[in-house]
N, C-alpha and C positions, 0 to 999 in steps of 0.2 A: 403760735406758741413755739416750733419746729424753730422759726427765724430767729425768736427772740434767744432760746437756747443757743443755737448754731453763732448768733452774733458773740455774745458772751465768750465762746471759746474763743472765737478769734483772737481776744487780748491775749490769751495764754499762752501763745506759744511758744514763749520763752522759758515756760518750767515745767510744761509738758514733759514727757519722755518720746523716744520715739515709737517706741514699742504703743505706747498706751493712745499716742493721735494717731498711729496707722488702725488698731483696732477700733476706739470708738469711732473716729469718720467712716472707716467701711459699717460698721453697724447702723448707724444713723441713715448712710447712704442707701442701704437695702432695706431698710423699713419706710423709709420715703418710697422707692422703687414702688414697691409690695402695695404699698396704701394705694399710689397713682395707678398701677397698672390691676388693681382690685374693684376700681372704682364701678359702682353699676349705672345706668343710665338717669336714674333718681337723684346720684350725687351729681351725675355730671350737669341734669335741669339747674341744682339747688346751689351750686358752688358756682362762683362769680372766676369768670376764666385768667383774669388779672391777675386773682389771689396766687392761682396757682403757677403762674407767670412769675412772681413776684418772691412765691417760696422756691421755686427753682433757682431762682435767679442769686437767691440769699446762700444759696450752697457752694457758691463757687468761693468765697473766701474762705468759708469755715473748711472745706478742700484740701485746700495750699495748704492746712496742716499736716499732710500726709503725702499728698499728688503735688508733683510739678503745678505749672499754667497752664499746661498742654494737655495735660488727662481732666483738667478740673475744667476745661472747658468743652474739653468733647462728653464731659456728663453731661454740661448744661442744655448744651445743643440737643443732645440724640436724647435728653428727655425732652427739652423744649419739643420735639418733635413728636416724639411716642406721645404727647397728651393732645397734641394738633392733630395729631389722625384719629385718637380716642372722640375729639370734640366733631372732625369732620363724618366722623360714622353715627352721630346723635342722630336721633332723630328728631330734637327738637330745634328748628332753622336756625335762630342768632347762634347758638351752641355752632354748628356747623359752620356759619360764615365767620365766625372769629379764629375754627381750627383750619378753615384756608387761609385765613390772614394771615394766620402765624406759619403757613406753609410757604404763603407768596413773600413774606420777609424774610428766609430763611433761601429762597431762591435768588431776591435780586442783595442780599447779604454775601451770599456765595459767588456770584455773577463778579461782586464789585471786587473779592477776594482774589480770583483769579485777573483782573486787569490789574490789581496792585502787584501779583504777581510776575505776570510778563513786564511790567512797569519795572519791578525791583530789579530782573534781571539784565535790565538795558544800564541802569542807571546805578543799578548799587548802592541806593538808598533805603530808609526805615520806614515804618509803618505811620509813628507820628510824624517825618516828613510829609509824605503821603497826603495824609487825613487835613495839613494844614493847609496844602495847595489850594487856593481858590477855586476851580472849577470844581473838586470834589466837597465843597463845603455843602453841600444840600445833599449827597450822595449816601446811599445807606454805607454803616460803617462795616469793613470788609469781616466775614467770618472769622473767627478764630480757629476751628478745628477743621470745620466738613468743608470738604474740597467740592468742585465740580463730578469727577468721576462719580463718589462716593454717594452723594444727591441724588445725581442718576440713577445708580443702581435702587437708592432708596427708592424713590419714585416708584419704579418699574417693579420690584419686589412687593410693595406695599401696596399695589393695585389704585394706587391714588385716582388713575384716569379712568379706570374701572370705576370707583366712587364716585366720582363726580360725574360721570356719562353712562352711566349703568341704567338699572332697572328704576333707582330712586333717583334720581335725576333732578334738581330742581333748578329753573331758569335762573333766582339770582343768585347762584351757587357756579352755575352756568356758565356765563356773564362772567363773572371773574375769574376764570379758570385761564385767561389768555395767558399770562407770565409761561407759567408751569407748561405751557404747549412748548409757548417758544422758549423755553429751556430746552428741550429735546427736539424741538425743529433744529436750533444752531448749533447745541453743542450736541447733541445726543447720538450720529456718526448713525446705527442704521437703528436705532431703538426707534424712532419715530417711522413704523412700517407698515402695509398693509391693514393692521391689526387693530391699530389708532384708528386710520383711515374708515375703517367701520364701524369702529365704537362712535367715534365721531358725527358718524352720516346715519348711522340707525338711531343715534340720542331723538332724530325731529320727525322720522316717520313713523305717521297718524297720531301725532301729537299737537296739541292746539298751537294755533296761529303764533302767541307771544315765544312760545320756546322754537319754533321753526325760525320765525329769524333773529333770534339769538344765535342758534348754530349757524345759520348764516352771517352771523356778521360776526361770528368766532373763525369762522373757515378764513372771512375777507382780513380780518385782524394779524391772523399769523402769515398768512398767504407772500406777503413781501420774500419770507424767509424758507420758506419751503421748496425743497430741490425741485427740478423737473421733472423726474420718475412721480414726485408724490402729487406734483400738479396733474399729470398726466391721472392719474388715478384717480384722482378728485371728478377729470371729467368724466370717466367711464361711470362713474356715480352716478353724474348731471343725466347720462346719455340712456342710463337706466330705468330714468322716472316715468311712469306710464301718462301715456300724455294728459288721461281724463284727470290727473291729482295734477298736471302745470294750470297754475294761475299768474296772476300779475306780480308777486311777490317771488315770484320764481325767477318768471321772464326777466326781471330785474337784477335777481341776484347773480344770473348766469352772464346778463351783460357787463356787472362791473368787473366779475370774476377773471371770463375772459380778455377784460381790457387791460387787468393786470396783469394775467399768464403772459400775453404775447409780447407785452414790454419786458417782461423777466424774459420770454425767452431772447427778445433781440437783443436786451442786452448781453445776455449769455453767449450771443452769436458772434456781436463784436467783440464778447474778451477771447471766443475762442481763434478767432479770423485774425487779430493781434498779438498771438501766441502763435498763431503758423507765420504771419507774417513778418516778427522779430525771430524767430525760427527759421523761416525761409534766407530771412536779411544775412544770418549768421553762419550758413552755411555756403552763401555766396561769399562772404568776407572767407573764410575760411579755404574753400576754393582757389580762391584770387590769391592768397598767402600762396597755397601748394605750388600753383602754377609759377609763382615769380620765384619761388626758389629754385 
């Protein structure tokens, strides 16, 4: 009903006033708010997650009556979101694995935002340039408002990793969580700390078999992109386990684990041994200048 009014105004904005589309869209907008963020766990069983996918989604033109594209998109978002953490705090599962979905599209959305970014800045071209390039034709289509930073902080303030590795913890809830790591593995600078590190590793001890190696093949998933401080850490974890709880699902995951550490670290070894050694190269050339002069 919400849509079908909101559509409606849209023709109007030609005889609108402005005074009367800046009032009624804020009024509309905070009674929408109010409803979604009211909602009790009964509505959130009985309400189809689409729907309200769909009426969010209906507010960004009716918007433009009042807001730029730039605020009428950062409603959409940052509610599309506040109802993805409402859905991921359910307690009842498909509720939950739709409000990650909508969390993990909202990550590699943002992900793909910031490479059209650096993109724009090389090249000084537009968005629809961008989008019609070939190789991004499958690519999700880059955010409009929330930036990388912004996301992050989201994340981190909103306990998202704390939900999904918590007390309630649930393996295919689990299981998908890999995006959302490595967002703050690569872009996250030291937010990915310590802190992760054991929410992460206490999520699978004395917890049955299927969610031990799911954490284990969450650790091996992100693992490529994980600094050496956190590799390092990961092992004093390994190195902690009491031997009577190692079995063969162990012994296994500690062999692929460290077959990947030690390749990240050689290769870390040779970018660093090629940074001394174009370093070394450069101070000889430099040298050689002095002395010839």
């Amino acid at each position: 009903m919400i849509s079908e009014l909101t559509q409606a105004f849209t023709h109007l904005d030609n005889v609108l006033t402005e005074e009367f589309s800046s009032t009624f869209t804020t009024s509309v907008k905070n009674i929408v708010l109010k409803r979604l963020e009211s909602m009790t766990e009964k509505d959130l069983k009985d309400i189809d997650k689409d729907e309200i996918g769909s009426l969010i989604a209906s507010l960004k033109e009716f918007l433009l009556l009042s807001c730029s594209r730039l605020e009428a998109a950062e409603f959409v978002e940052h509610t599309s979101l506040l109802m993805a953490l409402r859905f991921l705090k359910s307690e009842n599962l498909e509720k939950r694995l739709k409000g990650l979905s909508e969390i993990r599209t909202m990550v590699e959305r943002v992900i793909e935002r910031s490479r059209f970014e650096r993109w724009r800045q090389k090249t000084n071209k537009s968005l629809s340039h961008w989008n019609s390039m070939p190789e991004n034709k499958d690519k999700p289509y880059p955010s409009d408002a929330i930036k990388l930073a912004e996301l992050k902080q989201w994340l981190i303030s909103n306990k998202v990793l704390q939900i999904i590795l918590g007390p309630n913890a649930h393996v295919e809830i689990v299981k998908r969580s890999g995006p959302i790591l490595k967002l703050l593995c690569r872009y996250g600078e030291n937010l990915f700390d310590e802190s992760i590190i054991e929410l992460i590793w206490r999520c699978q001890l004395d917890k049955h078999e299927e969610m031990v190696r799911t954490i284990y093949n969450l650790i091996q998933e992100v693992l490529p992109i994980l600094s050496l401080p956190i590799i390092d850490s990961f092992f004093l974890k390994m190195k902690s386990m009491p031997p009577a709880q190692i079995d063969e699902k162990y012994v296994v995951f500690v062999r692929e684990f460290t077959k990947q550490a030690l390749k990240k670290r050689l290769e870390f070894s040779f970018e660093e041994y090629s940074l001394r050694a174009d370093q070394s190269t450069q101070d000889v050339q430099l040298q050689f200048y002095i002395n010839v002069r």
